[in-house]
N, C-alpha and C positions, 0 to 999 in steps of 0.2 A: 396354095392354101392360105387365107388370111388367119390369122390367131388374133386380131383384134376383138377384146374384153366389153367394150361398149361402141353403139352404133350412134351415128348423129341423133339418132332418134329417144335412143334411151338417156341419152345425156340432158336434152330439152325436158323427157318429161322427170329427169331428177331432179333441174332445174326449176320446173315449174312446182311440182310437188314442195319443195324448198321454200319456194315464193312464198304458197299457199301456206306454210305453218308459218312462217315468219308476221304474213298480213295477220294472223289469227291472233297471236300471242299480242303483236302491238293493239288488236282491237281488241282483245279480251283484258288487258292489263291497262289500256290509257286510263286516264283519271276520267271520273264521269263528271255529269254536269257540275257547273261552279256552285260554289255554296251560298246559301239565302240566310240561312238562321241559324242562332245557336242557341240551343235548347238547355238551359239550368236547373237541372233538378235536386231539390234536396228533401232529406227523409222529412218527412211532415209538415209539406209546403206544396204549395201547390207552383206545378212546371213553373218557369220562366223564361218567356219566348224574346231574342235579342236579335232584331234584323243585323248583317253584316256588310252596311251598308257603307258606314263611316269609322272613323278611328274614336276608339275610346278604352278606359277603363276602370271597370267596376271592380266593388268590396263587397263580398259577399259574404256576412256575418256564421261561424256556423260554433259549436259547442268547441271546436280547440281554437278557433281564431278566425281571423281572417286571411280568406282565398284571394289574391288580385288576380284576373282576369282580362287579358288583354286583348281588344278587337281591333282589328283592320278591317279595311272593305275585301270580303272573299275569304277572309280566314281569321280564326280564335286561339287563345290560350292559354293555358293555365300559366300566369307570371310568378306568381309566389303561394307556399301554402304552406299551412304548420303540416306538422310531421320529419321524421328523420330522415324518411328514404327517400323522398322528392320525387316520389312515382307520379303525382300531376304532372310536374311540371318538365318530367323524362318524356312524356307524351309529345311535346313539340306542338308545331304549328298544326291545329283541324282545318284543312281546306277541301277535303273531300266527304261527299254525300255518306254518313254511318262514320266518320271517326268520331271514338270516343276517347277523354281524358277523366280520370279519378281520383278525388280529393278523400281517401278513406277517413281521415282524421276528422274531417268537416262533413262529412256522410253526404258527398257535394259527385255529381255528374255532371258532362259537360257532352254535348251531342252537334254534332252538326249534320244537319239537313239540306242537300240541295235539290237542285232543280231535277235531276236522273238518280237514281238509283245505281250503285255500282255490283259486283259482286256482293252476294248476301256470304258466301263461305266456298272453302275449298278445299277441296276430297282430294285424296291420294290413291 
């Protein structure tokens, strides 16, 4: 009498089933396409579209000061902003399609838009 627990057979398809969420998770979580633009918005202005094409950095005037904002080719960032908590600039590098960063002080948004669309949200 064998008392073995799994057969060659069931092992391959644990194996493969395995595989299968493994590819799923890297395709559902890679970063989606690169980034094109970043998008400036502040209360009672009209958008402000900035390819991220090249290196640069702008001053973005608002009611507590000025925002610097820093680009590279493929990604943006909030460099400095008034206010105490430095919630912009905790935001880090925008290199992915819908990161957002927030200047509350400066009523200032910072959006970047690429090429794909990634995940819009994620349910539990």
């Amino acid at each position: 009498m064998n008392h073995r627990l799994l057969r060659w057979g069931d092992t391959l398809i644990g194996a493969l089933a395995a595989g299968v969420v493994v590819a799923a998770f890297v395709f559902a979580y890679s970063p989606s396409g690169e980034a094109r633009v970043l998008i400036i918005s502040q209360a009672g202005a009209t958008p402000q579209h900035e390819p991220l094409d090249r290196a640069r950095v702008l001053e973005i005037h608002g009611p507590a000061g000025i925002t610097h904002i820093e680009i590279e080719p493929g990604r943006a960032r909030c460099a400095d902003s008034p206010g105490r908590q430095n919630i912009c600039e905790a935001s880090g590098w925008l290199q992915a399609h819908g990161e957002v960063a927030v200047s509350l002080p400066n009523r200032l948004t910072l959006q970047v838009l690429g090429t794909e669309p990634g995940f819009d949200s994620m349910h539990y």
